[in-house]
C-alpha positions as CSV (number, residue, x, y, z in Angstrom):
1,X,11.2,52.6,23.5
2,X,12.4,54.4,26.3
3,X,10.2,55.3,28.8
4,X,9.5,59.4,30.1
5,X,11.1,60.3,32.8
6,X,9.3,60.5,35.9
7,X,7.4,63.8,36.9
8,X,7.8,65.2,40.1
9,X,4.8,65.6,42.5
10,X,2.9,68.2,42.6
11,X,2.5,68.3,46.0
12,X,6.2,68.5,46.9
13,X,6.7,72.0,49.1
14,X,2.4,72.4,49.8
15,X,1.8,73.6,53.3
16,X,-0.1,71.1,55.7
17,X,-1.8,72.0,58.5
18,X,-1.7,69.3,61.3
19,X,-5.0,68.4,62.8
20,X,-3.4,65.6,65.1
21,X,0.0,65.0,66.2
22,X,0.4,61.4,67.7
23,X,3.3,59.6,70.1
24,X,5.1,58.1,67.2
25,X,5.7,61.4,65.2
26,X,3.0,60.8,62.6
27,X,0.1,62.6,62.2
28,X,-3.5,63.5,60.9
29,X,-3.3,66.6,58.1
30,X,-5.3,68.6,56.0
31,X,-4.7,69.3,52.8
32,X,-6.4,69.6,49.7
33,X,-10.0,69.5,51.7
34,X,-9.8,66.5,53.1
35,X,-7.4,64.9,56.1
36,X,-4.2,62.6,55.2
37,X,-1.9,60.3,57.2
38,X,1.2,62.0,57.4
39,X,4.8,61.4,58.9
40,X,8.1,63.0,59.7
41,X,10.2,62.9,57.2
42,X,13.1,62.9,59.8
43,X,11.6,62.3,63.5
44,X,14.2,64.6,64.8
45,X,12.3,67.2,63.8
46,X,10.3,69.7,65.6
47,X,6.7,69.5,65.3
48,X,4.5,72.6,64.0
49,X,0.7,73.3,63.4
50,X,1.7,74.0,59.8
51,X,4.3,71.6,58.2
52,X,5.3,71.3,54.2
53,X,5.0,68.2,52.6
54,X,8.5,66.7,51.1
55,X,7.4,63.7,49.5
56,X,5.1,60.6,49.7
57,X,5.1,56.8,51.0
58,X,1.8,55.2,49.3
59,X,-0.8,57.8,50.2
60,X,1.2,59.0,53.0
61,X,2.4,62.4,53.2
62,X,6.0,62.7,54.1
63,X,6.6,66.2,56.3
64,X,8.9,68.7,57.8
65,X,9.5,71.7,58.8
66,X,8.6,75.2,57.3
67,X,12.1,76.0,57.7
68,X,13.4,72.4,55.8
């Protein structure tokens, strides 16, 4: 049997809004009512008070820029 093809997150493009940014380029979100590690998903990126999430390590939110 082969098995179904994996189904993409629903979360992929939701807007974040960053409670906490810390010195290693993570940071504290909200989202969904309730706050969430989160981490650059390239830490050459510029850091906003609202971010889109482009994916997930564990129950990590991977972020960037509205304009990514």
């Amino acid at each position: 049997r082969a098995l179904p093809a994996p189904q993409a997150s629903l979360d992929l493009g939701q807007t974040v809004r960053v409670q906490t940014w810390r010195d290693d380029g993570s940071a504290r979100v909200e989202y969904r009512g309730t706050q969430w590690d989160a981490e650059l998903a390239d830490t050459a990126a510029a850091r906003a008070e609202t971010m889109v999430i482009v994916g997930t390590r564990g129950s990590t939110l991977l972020i960037a820029g509205p304009q990514a």
